[in-house]
C-alpha positions as CSV (number, residue, x, y, z in Angstrom):
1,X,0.0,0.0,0.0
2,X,1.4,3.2,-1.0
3,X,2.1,6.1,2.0
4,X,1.6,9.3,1.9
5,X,4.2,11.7,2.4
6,X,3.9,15.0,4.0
7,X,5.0,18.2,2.5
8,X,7.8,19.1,5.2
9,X,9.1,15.2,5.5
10,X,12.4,14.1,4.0
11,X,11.5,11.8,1.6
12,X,14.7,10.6,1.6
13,X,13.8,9.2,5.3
14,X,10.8,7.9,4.6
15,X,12.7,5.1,1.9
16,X,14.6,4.1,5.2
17,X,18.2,6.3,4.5
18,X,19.8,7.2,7.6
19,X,18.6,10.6,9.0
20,X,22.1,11.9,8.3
21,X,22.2,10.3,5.1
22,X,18.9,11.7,4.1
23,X,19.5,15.0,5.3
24,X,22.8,15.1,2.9
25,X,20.4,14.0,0.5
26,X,17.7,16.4,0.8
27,X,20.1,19.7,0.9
28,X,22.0,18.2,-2.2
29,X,18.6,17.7,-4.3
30,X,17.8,21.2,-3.1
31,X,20.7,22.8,-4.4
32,X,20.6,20.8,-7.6
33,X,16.9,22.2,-8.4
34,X,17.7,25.6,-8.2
35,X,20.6,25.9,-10.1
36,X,18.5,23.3,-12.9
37,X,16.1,26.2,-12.8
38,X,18.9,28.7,-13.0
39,X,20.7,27.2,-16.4
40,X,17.0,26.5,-17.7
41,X,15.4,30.1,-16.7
42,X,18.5,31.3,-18.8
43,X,18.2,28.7,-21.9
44,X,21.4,27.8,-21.5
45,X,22.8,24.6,-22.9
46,X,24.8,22.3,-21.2
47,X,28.2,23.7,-23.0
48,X,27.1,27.2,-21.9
49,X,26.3,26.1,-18.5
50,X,29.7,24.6,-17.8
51,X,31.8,27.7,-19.0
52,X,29.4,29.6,-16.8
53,X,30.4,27.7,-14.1
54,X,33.8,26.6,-14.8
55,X,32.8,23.1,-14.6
56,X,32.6,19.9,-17.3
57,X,29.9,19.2,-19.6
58,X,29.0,16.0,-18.1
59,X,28.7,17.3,-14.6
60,X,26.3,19.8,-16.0
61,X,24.6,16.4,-17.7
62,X,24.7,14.8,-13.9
63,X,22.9,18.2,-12.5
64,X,20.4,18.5,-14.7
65,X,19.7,14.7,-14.9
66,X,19.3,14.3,-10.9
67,X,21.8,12.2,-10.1
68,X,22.4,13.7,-6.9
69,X,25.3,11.0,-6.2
70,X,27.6,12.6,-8.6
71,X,27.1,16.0,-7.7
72,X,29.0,17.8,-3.8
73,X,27.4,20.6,-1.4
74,X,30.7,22.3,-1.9
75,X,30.5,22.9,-5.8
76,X,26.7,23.1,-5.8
77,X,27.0,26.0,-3.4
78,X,30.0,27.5,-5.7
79,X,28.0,27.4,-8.7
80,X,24.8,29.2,-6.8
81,X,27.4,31.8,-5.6
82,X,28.7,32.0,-9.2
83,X,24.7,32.6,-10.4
84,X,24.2,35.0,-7.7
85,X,22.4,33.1,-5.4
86,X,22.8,33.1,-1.8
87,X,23.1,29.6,0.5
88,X,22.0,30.2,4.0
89,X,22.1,27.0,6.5
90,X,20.5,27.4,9.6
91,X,21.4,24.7,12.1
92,X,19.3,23.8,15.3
93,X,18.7,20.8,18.0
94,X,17.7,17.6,17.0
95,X,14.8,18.1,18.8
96,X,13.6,20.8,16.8
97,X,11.5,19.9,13.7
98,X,12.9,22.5,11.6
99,X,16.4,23.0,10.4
100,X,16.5,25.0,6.8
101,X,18.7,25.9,4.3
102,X,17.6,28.8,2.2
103,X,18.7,30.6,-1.3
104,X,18.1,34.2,-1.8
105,X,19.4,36.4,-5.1
């Protein structure tokens, strides 16, 4: 039976990945959306994109095809600083529910 997930939950988690695991996960996929949305807002194609960035063509290929375990926190958050973008991570408790990490322009 299928379960449903709720909007603020790590759906990384909820397939059973350890919470540090998912939460490595879940910043990474983050990251990779917005800077898919970046390259795309600006039709750029994958050659232009890794100029832009100063990275390869097929890591451009690995961002904007999802697969997150080919792509690091440290050159995602490069390449949002290089677009203008702004990584804030806020850390807390574990026994808060909340921890964020936030992009502004």
């Amino acid at each position: 039976m299928a379960r449903k997930v709720k909007a603020n939950e790590n759906l990384f988690r909820t397939f059973g990945i350890s919470s540090a695991s998912a939460r490595n996960l879940q910043i990474r996929s983050t990251l990779m959306i917005e800077l898919a949305k970046f390259i795309e807002h600006r039709g750029m194609t994958q050659v232009q994109a890794a100029d832009y960035f100063g990275v390869s063509q097929p890591y451009i290929s690995d961002l904007m095809n999802g697969r997150i375990d080919r792509v690091s926190i440290d050159k995602l958050v490069t390449m949002l600083d290089r677009a203008g973008q702004s990584v804030t991570v806020k850390v807390g408790g574990k026994s808060e529910r909340r921890r964020s990490a936030s992009l502004t322009e």
